[in-house]
C-alpha positions in Angstrom: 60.7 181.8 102.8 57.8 179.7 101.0 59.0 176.3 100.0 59.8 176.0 96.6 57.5 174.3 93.9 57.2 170.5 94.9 55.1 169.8 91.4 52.3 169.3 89.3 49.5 170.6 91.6 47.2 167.6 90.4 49.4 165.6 91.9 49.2 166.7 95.3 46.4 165.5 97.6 45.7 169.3 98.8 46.4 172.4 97.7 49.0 175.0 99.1 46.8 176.6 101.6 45.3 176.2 104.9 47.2 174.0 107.5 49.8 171.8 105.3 51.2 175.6 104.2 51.3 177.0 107.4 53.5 174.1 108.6 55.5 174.3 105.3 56.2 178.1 105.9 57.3 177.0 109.4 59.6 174.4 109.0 61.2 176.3 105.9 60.3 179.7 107.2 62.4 182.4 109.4 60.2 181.3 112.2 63.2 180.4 114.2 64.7 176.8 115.9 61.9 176.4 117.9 58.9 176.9 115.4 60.9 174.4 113.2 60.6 172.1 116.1 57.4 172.5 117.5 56.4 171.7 113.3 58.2 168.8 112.5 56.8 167.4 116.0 53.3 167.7 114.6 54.2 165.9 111.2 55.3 163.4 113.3 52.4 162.4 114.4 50.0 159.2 113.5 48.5 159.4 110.2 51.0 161.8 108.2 49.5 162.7 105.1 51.0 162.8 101.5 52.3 166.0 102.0 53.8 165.7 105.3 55.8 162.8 104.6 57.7 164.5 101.7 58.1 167.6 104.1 60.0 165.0 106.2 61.9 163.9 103.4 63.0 167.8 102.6 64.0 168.3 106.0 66.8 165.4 105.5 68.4 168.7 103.7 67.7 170.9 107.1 71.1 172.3 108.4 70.3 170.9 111.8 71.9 167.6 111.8 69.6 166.8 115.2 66.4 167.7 113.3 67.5 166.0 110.4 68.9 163.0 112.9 64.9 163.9 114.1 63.6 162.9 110.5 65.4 160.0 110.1 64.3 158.5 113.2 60.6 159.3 112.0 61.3 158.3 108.1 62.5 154.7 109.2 58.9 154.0 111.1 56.4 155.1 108.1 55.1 153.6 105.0 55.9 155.6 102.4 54.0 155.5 99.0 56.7 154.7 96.0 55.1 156.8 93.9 56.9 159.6 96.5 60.4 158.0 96.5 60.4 157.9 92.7 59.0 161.7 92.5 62.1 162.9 94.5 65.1 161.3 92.7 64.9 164.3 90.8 64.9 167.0 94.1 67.5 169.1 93.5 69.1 169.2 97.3 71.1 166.2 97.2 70.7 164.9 100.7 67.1 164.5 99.8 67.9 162.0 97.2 70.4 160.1 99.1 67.5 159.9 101.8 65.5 159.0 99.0 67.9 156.0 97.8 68.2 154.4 101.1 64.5 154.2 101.6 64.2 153.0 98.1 66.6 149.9 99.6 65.3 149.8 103.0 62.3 148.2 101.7 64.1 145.0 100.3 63.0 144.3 97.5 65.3 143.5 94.3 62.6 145.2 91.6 64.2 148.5 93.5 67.8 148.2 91.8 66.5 150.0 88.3 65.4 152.7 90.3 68.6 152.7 92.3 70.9 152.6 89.3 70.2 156.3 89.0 71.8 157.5 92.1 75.2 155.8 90.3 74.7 158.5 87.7 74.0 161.3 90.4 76.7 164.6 89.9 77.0 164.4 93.6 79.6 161.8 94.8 77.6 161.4 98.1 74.6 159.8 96.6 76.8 157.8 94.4 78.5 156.2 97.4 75.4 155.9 99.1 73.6 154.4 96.3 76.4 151.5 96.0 76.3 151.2 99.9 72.8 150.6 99.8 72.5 148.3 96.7 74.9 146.4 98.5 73.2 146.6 101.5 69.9 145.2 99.0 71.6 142.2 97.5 72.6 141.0 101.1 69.2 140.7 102.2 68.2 139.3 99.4 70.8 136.7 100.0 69.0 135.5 103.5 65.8 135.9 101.4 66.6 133.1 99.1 67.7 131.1 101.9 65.1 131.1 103.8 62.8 130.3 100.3 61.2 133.5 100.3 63.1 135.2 97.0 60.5 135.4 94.6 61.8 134.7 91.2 60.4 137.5 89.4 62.7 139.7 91.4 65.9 138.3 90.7 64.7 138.5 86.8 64.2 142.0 87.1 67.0 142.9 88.5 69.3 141.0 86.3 67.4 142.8 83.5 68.1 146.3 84.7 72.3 145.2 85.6 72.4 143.5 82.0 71.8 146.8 80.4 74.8 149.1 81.1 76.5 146.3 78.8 74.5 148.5 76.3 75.8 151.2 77.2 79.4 153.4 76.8 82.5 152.3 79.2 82.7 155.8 80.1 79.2 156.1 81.1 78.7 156.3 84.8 75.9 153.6 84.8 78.3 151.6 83.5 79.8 151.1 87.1 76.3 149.1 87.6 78.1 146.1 85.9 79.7 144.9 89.3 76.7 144.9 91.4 75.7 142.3 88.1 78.1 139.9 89.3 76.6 140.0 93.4 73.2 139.4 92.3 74.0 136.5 89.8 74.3 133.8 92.7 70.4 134.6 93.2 69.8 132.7 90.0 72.6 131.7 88.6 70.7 129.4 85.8 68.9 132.8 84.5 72.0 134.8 84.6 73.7 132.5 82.4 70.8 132.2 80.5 70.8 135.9 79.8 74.5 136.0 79.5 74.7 133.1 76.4 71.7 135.4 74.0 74.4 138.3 74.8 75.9 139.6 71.5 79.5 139.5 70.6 80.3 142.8 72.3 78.7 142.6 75.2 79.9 139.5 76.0 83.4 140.8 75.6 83.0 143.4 77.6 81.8 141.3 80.2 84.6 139.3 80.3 86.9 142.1 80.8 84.6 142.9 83.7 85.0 139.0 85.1 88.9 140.5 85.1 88.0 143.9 86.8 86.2 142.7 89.8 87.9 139.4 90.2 89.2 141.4 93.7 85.8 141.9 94.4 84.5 138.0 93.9 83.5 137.6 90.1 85.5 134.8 90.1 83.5 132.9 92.1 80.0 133.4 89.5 82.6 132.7 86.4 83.9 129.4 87.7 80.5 128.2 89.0 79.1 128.6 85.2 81.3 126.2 84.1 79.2 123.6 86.1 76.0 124.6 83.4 75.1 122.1 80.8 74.9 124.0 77.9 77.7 122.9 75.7 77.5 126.2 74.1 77.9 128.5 76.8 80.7 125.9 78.4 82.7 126.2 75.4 82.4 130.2 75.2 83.1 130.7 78.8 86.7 127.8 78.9 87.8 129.6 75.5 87.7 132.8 77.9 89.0 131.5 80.5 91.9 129.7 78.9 93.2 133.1 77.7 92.4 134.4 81.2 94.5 131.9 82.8 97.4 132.4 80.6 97.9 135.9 81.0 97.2 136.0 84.9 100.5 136.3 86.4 100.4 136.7 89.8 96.6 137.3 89.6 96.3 133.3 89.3 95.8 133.4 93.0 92.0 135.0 92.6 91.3 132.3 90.1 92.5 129.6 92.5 90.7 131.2 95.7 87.8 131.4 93.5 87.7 127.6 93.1 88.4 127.6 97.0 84.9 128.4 98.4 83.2 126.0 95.9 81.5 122.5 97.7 83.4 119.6 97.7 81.1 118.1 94.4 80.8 121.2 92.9 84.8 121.5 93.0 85.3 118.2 91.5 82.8 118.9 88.4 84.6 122.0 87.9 88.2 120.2 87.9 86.9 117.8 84.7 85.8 120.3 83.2 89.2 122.4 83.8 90.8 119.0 82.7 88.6 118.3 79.9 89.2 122.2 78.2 93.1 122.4 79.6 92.6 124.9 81.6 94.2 122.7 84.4 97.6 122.6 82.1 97.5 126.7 81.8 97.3 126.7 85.7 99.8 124.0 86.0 102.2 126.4 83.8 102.2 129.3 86.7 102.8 127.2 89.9 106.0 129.4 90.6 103.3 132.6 90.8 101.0 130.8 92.8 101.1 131.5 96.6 101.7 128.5 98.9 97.9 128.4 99.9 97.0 128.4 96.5 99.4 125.5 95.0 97.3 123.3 97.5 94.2 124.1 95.7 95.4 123.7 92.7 97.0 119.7 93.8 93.4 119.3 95.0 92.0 120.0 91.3 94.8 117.4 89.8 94.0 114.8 92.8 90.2 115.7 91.7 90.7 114.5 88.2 93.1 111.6 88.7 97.1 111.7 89.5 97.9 109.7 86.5 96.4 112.3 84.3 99.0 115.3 85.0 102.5 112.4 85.9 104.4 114.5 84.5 103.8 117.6 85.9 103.8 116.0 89.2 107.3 114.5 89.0 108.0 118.1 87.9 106.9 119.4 91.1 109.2 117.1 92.8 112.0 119.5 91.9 110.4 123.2 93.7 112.0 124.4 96.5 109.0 123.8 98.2 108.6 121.1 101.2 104.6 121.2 101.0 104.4 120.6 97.6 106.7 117.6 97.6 104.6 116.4 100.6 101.3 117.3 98.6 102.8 115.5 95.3 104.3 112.4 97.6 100.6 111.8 99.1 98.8 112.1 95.8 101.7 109.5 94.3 101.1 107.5 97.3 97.0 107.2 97.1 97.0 106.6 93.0 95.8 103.3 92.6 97.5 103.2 88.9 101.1 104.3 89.5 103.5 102.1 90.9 107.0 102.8 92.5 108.7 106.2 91.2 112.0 106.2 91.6 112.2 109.9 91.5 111.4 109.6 95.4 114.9 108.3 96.3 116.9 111.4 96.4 114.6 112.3 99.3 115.7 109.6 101.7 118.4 112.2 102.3 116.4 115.4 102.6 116.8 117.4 105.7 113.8 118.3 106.3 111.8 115.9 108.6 108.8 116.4 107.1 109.7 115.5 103.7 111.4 112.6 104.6 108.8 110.8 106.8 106.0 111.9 103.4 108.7 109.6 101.4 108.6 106.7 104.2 105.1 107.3 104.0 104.8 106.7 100.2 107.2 103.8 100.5 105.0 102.2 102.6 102.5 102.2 100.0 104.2 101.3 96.7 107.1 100.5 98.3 108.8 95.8 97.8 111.2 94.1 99.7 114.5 95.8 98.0 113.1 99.3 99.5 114.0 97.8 102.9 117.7 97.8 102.5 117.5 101.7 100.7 116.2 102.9 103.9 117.6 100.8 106.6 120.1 103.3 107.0 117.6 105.5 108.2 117.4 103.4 111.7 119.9 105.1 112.9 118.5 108.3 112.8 119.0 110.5 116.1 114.7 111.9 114.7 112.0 109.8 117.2 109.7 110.7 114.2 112.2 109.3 111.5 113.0 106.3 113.5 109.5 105.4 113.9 108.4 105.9 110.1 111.1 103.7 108.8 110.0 101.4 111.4 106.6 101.1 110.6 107.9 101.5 106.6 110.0 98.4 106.7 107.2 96.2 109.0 104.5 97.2 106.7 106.2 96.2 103.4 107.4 92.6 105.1 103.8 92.1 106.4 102.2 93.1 102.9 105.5 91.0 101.2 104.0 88.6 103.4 100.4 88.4 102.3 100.5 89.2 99.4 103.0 86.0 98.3 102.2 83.7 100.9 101.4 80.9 99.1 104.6 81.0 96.7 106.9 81.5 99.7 108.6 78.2 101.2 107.8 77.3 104.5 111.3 78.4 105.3 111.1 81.2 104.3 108.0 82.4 105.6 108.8 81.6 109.2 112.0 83.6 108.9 109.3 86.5 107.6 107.5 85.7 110.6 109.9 85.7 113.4 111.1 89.2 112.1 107.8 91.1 111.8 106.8 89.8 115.5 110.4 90.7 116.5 109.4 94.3 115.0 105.9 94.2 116.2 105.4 92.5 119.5 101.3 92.4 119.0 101.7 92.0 115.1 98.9 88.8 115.7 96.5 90.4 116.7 97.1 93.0 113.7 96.1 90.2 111.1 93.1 88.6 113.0 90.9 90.4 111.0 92.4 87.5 108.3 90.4 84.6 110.6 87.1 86.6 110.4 87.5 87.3 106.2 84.7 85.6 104.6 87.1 84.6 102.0 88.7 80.4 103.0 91.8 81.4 101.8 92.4 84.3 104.6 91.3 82.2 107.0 93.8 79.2 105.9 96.7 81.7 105.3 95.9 83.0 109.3 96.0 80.0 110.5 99.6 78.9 108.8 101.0 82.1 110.2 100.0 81.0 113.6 102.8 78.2 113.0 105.2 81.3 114.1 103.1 82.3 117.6 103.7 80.9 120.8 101.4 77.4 120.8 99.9 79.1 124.2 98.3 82.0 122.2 97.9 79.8 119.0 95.7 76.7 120.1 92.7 78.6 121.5 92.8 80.3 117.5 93.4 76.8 116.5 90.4 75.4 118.3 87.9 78.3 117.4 89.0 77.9 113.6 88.2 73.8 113.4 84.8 74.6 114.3 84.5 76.2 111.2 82.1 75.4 108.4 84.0 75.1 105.7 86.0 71.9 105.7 89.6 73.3 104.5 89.9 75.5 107.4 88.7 72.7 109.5 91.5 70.9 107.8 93.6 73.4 108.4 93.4 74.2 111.7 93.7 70.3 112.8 96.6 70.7 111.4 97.8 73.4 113.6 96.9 71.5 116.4 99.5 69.1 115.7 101.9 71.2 117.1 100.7 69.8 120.4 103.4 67.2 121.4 101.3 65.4 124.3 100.1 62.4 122.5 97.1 61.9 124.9 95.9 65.4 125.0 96.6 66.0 120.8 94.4 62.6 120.8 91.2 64.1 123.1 91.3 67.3 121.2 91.4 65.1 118.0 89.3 62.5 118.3 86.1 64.4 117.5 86.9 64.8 114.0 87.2 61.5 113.2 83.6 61.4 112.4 84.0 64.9 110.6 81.5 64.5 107.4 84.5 65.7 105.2 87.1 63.1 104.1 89.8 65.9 104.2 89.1 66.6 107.9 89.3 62.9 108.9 92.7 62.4 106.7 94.5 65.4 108.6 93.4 63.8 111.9 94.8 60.6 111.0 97.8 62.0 109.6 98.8 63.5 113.6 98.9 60.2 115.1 101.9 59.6 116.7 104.9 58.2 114.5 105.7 55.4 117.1 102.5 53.0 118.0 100.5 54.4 121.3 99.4 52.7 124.2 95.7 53.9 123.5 94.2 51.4 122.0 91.4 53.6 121.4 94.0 55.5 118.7 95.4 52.3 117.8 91.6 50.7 116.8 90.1 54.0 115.4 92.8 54.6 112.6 92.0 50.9 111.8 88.6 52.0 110.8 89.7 54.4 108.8 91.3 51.9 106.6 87.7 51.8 105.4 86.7 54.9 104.5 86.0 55.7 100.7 88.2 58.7 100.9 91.6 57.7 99.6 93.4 60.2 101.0 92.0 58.8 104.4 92.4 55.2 103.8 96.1 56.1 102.7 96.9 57.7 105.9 95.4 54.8 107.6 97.2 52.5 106.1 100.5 54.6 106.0 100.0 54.7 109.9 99.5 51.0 110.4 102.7 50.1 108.7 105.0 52.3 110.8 103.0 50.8 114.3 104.2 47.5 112.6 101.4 45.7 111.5 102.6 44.0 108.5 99.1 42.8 107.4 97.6 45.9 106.0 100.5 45.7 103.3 97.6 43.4 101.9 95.2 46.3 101.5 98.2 48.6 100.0 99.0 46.0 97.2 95.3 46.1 96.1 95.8 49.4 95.6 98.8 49.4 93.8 97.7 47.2 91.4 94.2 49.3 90.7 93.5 50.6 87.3 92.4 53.8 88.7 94.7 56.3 88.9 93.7 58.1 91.8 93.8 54.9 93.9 97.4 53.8 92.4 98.5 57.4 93.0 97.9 57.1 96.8 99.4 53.6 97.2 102.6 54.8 95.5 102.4 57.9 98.1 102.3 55.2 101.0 105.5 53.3 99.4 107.2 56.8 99.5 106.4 57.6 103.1 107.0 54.0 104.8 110.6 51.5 104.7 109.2 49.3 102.3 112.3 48.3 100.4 110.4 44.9 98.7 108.0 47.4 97.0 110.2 50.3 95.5 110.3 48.1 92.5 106.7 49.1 92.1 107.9 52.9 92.2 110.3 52.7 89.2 107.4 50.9 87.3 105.0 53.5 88.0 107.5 56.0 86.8 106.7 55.1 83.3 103.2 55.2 83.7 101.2 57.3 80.7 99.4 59.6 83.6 101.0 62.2 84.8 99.7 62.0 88.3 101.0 58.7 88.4 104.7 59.1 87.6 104.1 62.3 90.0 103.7 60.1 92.7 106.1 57.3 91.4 109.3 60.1 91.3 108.7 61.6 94.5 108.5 58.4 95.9 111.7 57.2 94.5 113.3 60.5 96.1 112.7 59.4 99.3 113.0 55.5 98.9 115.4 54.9 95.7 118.6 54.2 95.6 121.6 56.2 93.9 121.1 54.7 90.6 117.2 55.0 90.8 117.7 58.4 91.7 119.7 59.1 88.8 117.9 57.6 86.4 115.0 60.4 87.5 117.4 62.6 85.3 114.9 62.4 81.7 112.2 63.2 84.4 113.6 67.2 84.1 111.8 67.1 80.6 108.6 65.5 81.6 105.7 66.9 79.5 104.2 67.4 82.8 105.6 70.4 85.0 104.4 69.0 88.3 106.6 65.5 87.8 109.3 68.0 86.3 109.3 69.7 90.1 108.9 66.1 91.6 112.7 65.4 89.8 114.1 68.8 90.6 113.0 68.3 94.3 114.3 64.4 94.3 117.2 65.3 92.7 118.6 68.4 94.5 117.4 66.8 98.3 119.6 63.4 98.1 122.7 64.1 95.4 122.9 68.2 95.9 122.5 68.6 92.4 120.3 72.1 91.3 118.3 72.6 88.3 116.1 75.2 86.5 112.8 73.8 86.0 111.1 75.7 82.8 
């Protein structure tokens, strides 16, 4: 049997005679198996012609699945001309034209998929399937193409032109199918696919979006969401007016939008989430938690963490009340890191949940936003037979003393804070060495707050801080750490530790290290003659200890110095005489304190009341009662203080 017509003979290289139709009438002929053979092996050799190769592509129809296993094998080593492949689409034996297809996507390149579109149209459901396996097969290599930077762009056009047209087309049109493969290739340029998509007219559009629906299964999800991240306004607002709708009426199908938005980058997720927030989208997602499965709900706390917690409060308290332990633990840590919100009391009712891990998420966000009057709520919890529980209210009730702590150091009475202190080093054995990052703060206030906390350590562990710290630059920690040192009840060695600073350039330094001589006179004369100096010095504060010194070692004659500064017209100077009257048994010169009470500066009758406190007699004292309405607040406090030490009386000081 000849083979049948292959086409235009001016299109064929040769014509039917001689050699090519001898080897034709073989391989087709009734020649029998081993003619076919001994024929196909001499096609197969180097240098097929035209007409040989499509012979090989015929026998791809042969009933011999080893020769046609045979053909294949010789097919997948030769360059064959296009012109060919696109000649026998149209061969009516259909395993020719599913040979045909898979060479047409063998060679890689994206132009290909017009030309493959056909075989979706094909009558025979073989070369359908095949087609779709090998434009699938197409668009994966095309997808380590464009990694490796060798996707040219003009591809990626062409075939987004050829899977934009079925759009054009009927629904019920077998092209039509094409449409998903549109949604594959659109991450190879996704800036010209939604530059073709926004010139689409009304109804292709719309169809399109049904198709987003259709194939979100299938990943077209993933391209919708990621064109939300263009910046043309136009085609943002088209495609969150879509999406809105989408979202509303997804159901249970609001897990494929969500595990869309799952594979995104971590930026690309958090642009997305604005916009979501921007369009309220988020608030249509929000609406179908209870359809969302739990791996999805997380996602969907990750968008509304994206965007800001304060944003969606409400929605988040709502949460609070699912049935659902890693939501609550999801909405607890989102409460817990907001920088805006402060305590909800919502949280409360889950100091009594059973399940572990929701309660120690509550300690957890206690710990964060969490005063002083949460300590009694959950001190209950200590008893807990949990390891776990035990340790989180633990750490709960240490962390908000410690930050209670800090935080209001400097309005809490000395008192007061010790009692702080002895119970967080009670709870935390090595809670000092927590907070010496507080002595290495560039900020002087750390530094000095560290070093009054050190008042509560063992002097041991304290005095090498205090030594280190009073070699600081800056003068007030210098100050400050003298200070500590006073702790130190060996007069001799407080003295050799001491004695440097005397000479310290700052006045406040030299004060503080005249102020912890001893009470008593020493035997050192050395002590003795250098706080005489410092009677001298031009810092007043200085001078005054001096002089406040002197008069308790007894020596009468610096009372001489003392007047002269009581009588100054400088306020400053009066001010620190009147704070050595207060300080020293000088009962010939608290006459001078009730004078200085009626002085017209402030900082003066300061001085003058808080003296009399500690020097005045009962009726002095109780003439301080007018002070409680002094204009100034600071005498005000000097009255309250004066008032309630020496008669027990307590008043509220505005």
């Amino acid at each position: 049997m000849k083979l049948p017509h292959l086409g235009r003979k001016e299109k064929l290289p040769f014509a039917l005679t001689g050699k090519p139709d001898r080897i034709s009438q073989t391989m087709f002929g009734k020649y029998g198996e081993e003619k076919r053979w001994e024929a196909l092996d001499a096609i197969s050799m180097p240098g097929q012609s035209y007409w040989q190769k499509r012979l090989l592509l015929w026998t791809l129809a042969n009933e011999n699945i080893e020769m046609r296993e045979r053909s294949w094998e010789i097919l997948d080593n030769l360059q064959i001309e296009y012109d060919l492949l696109i000649n026998e689409l149209s061969c009516p034996m259909w395993q020719v034209r599913l040979g045909v297809i898979r060479l047409l996507a063998k060679s890689g390149r994206l132009d290909t998929i017009r030309l493959l579109i056909a075989g979706i149209e094909d009558y025979h459901p073989n070369v359908v399937d095949e087609t779709k396996r090998s434009l699938v097969r197409l668009i994966d290599n095309a997808k380590i193409r464009k990694l490796n930077g060798e996707l040219p762009r003009d591809e990626a056009q062409d075939a987004l032109n050829a899977l934009y047209q079925p759009l054009y087309t009927s629904k019920r049109s077998a092209r039509f199918q094409a449409i998903q493969f549109l949604f594959k290739v659109a991450p190879l340029d996704e800036d010209l696919f939604w530059e073709m998509y926004i010139h689409l007219d009304l109804p292709q559009y719309t169809v399109l979006h049904e198709e987003f629906i259709r194939y979100q299964k299938e990943g077209s999800l993933e391209v919708l969401y990621r064109g939300l991240m263009q910046k043309d306004e136009a085609l943002k607002e088209r495609l969150t007016n879509f999406l809105a709708v989408a979202v509303r009426n997804s159901g249970d199908n609001v897990n494929y939008h969500l595990n869309a938005l799952r594979k995104m980058e971590r930026s690309e997720f958090v642009s997305v989430a604005h916009v979501l927030q921007h369009y309220r989208i988020l608030v249509e997602f929000q609406g179908l938690i209870k359809h969302m499965n739990p791996a999805e709900r997380i996602i969907l706390f990750d968008l509304l963490e994206a965007v800001g917690a304060e944003q969606n409060l409400s929605f988040l308290l709502r949460c609070l009340q699912l049935d659902d332990s890693r939501i609550r633990i999801r909405v607890l840590k989102i409460l817990g890191e907001s920088q805006t919100l402060g305590l909800r009391t919502e949280v409360y009712e889950f100091l009594t949940d059973s399940d572990e891990q929701v309660l120690l998420a509550t300690l957890r966000y206690l710990q964060k936003k969490g005063d002083l009057s949460i300590v009694e709520k959950i001190s209950h919890l200590t008893r807990s037979k949990k390891k776990k529980v035990k340790q989180g209210v633990n750490s709960t009730m240490f962390k908000i003393t410690r930050d209670h702590l800090l935080q209001d150091f400097n309005n809490l009475s000395p008192l007061r804070r010790m009692k702080i202190l002895t119970m967080l080093k009670k709870m935390k054995p090595k809670f000092f060495e927590e907070i010496i990052y507080l002595s290495e703060s560039p900020e002087e206030s750390d530094r000095i707050k560290y070093l009054k906390i050190l008042e509560a350590e063992t002097l041991k562990k304290a005095v090498p801080e205090y030594r280190r710290l009073s070699q600081d630059p800056n003068a007030k920690v210098r100050a400050q750490a003298i200070m500590g040192l006073g702790r130190i009840n060996d007069t001799e060695i407080l003295f050799k530790m001491i004695k440097p600073f005397f000479k310290d350039p700052d006045g406040r330094v030299r004060a503080n290290s005249v102020e912890l001589m001893p009470e008593a006179r020493p035997a050192n004369e050395e002590i003795i003659r250098m706080v005489k100096n410092a009677v001298q010095s031009d810092t007043l504060r200085e001078k005054a200890n001096a002089i406040s010194k002197l008069l308790k070692w007894d020596y009468p004659e610096y009372e001489k110095p003392l007047i002269e500064m009581l009588n100054s017209d400088d306020e400053w100077i009066k001010s620190s005489a009147l704070w050595v009257v207060g300080e020293n048994n000088l009962p010939h010169l608290v006459g001078r304190l009730r004078e200085a009470a009626n002085d017209g500066r402030s900082h003066v009758r300061e001085m003058a009341v808080r003296g009399i406190g500690k020097r005045g007699t009962e009726e002095d004292l109780r003439a301080l009662m007018p002070y409680l309405q002094d204009p100034d607040r600071n005498v005000r406090v000097a009255a309250q203080k004066a008032l309630r030490a020496r008669l027990q009386l307590s008043f509220e000081i505005a």
